[in-house]
C-alpha positions as CSV (number, residue, x, y, z in Angstrom):
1,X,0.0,0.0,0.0
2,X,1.5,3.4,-1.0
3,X,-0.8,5.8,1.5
4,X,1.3,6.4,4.8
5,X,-0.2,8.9,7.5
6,X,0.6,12.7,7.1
7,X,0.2,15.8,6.3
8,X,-2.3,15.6,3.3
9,X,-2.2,19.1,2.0
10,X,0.4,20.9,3.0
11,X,0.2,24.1,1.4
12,X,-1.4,27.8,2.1
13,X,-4.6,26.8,0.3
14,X,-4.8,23.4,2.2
15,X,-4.2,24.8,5.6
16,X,-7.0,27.6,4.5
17,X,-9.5,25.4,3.4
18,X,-8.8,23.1,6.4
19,X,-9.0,26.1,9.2
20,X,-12.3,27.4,7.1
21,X,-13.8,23.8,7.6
22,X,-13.5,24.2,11.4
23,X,-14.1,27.6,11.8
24,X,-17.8,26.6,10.2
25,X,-17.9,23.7,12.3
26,X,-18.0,25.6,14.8
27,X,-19.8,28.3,13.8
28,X,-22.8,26.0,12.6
29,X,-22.9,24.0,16.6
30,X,-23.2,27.5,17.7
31,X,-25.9,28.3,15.6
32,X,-27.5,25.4,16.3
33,X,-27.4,26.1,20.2
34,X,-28.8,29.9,19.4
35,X,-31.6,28.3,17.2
36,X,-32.6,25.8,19.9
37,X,-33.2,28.9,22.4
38,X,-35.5,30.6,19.8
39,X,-38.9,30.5,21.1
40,X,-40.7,29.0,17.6
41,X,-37.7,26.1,17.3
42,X,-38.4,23.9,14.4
43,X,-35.8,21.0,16.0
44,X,-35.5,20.5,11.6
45,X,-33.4,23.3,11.9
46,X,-31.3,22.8,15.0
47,X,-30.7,19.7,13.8
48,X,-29.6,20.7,10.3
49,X,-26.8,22.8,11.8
50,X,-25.8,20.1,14.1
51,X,-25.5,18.1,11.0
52,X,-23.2,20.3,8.8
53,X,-21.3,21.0,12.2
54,X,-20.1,17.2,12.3
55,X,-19.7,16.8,8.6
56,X,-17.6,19.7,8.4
57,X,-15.6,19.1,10.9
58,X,-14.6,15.2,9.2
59,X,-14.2,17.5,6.4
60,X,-11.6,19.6,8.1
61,X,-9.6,16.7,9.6
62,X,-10.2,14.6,6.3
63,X,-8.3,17.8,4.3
64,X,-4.8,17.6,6.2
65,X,-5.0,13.7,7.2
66,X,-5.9,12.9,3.3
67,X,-8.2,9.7,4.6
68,X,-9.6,9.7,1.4
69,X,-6.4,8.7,-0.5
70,X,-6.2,5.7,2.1
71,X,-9.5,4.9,1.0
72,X,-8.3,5.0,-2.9
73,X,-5.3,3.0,-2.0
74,X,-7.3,0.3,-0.8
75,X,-9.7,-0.1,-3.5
76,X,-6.6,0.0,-5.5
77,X,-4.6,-3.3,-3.8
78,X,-8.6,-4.9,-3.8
79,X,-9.4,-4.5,-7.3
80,X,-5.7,-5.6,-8.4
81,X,-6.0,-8.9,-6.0
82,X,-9.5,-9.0,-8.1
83,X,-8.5,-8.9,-11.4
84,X,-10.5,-6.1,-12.1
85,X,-8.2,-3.0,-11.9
86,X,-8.1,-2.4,-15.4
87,X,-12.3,-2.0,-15.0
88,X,-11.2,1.3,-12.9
89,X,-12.6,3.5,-15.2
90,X,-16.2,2.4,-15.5
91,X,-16.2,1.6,-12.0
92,X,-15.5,5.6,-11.2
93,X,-17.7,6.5,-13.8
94,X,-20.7,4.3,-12.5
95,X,-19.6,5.6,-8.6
96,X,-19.4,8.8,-10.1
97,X,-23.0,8.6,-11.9
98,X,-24.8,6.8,-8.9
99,X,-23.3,9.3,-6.3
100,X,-25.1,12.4,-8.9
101,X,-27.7,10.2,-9.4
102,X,-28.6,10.2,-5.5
103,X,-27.7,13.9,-5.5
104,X,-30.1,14.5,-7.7
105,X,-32.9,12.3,-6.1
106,X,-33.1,13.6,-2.9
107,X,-32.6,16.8,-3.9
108,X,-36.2,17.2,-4.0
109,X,-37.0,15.5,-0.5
110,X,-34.2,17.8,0.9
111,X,-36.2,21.0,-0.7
112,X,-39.4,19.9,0.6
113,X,-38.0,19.2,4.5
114,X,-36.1,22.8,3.9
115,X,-39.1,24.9,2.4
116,X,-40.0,26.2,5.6
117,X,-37.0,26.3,6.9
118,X,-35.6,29.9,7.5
119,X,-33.8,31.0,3.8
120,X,-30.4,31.0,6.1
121,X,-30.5,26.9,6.6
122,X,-31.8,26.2,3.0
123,X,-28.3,28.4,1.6
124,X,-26.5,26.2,4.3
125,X,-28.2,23.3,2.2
126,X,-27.0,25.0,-0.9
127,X,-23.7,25.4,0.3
128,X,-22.9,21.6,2.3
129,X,-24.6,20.3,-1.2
130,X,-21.5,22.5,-3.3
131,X,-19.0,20.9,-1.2
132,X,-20.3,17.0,-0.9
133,X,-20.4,17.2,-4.9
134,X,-17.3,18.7,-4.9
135,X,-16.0,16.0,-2.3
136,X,-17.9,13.0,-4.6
137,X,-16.3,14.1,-8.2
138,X,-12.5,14.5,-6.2
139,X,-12.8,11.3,-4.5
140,X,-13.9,9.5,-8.1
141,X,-10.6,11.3,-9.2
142,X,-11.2,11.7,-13.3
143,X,-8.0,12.6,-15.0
144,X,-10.0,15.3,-16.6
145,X,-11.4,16.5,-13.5
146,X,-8.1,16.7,-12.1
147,X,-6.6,18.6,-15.1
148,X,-9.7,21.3,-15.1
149,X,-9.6,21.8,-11.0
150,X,-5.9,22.3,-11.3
151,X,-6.3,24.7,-13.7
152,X,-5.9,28.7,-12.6
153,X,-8.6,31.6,-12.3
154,X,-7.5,35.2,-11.2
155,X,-5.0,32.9,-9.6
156,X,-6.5,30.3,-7.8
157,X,-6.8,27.1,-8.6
158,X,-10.3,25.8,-9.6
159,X,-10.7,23.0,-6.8
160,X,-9.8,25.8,-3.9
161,X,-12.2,28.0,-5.3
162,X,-15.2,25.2,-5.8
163,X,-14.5,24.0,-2.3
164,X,-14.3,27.3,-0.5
165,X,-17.3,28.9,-2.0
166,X,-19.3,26.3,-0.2
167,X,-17.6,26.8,2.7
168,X,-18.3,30.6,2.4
169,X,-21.7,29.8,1.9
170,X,-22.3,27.9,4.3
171,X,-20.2,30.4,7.2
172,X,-22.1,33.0,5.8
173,X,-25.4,31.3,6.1
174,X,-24.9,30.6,9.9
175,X,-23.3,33.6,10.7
176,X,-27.3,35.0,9.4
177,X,-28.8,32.5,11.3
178,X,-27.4,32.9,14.5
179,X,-27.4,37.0,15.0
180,X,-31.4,36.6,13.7
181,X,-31.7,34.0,16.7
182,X,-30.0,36.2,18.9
183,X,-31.8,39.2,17.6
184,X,-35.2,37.7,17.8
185,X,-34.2,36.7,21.7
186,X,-33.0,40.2,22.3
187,X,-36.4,42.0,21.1
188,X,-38.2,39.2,22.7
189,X,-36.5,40.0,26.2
190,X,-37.1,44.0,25.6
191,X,-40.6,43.9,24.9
């Protein structure tokens, strides 16, 4: 096996995008704690936040301790004990097309749980959804993929821009949610 424990991303970008994961980890239990203090609590919510808080913080640890790759490695040395390593190909275009395939399905059921659901969880939604795609496509890890998300705008490279505009979405989305909880407590308290 060629995967050995370290540092996964070692650069600026990695250590940015790793830092942002847990700073809306955080952010989102928080939220979570304001929104359960509201007096009209839809537990849908709370929940929710206490959701993205966990996933993001795997996501944060995931980015420096690479887990993924150990992952990869292993369905590498099983599919070459298999006999089937030269399938690779289709096999990450079907995992590809089955994970968008189950994006795309409960898509709908995730719309209908969030419609009433303040707008500030439903662009959380948007924003965790940005990210788990982005996560899925990496992990299937397309040469063609690879070469586009390594490619440069103003700059930056395409994967560190996909992956920390969800982030940003979903930081800014929380950030909303919280002071509106907080807010609504305060005028509640003053009336």
């Amino acid at each position: 096996m060629n995967w050995h424990p370290g540092i996964g991303d070692p650069t600026v970008s990695g250590w940015i995008a790793a830092v942002l994961y847990l700073i809306a980890s955080i952010n989102c239990w928080r939220t979570a704690g304001a929104v359960c203090l509201e007096k009209q609590t839809r537990y849908s919510d709370v929940g929710l936040w206490r959701v993205i808080s966990v996933a993001f913080l795997f996501l944060g640890i995931n980015k420096q301790l690479d887990l993924q790759s150990a992952l990869m490695e292993m369905g590498r040395v099983v599919s070459r004990s298999g006999g089937w390593y030269e399938q690779r190909r289709t096999l990450q275009a079907i995992f590809t097309v089955v994970a968008v395939v189950f994006c795309l399905a409960a898509t709908p059921a995730i719309a209908s749980r969030a419609r009433k659901s303040p707008f500030q969880a439903r662009l959380a939604l948007v924003g965790s959804t940005f990210v788990l795609a982005y996560v899925i496509i990496r992990t299937a890890s397309f040469n063609h993929f690879d070469r586009f998300i390594s490619n440069r705008y103003l700059g930056f490279e395409w994967n560190w821009i996909l992956e920390i505009a969800g982030i940003g979405m979903v930081l800014l989305a929380s950030e909303w949610r919280r002071v509106n909880a907080q807010k609504g407590r305060t005028n509640r308290a003053s009336s």
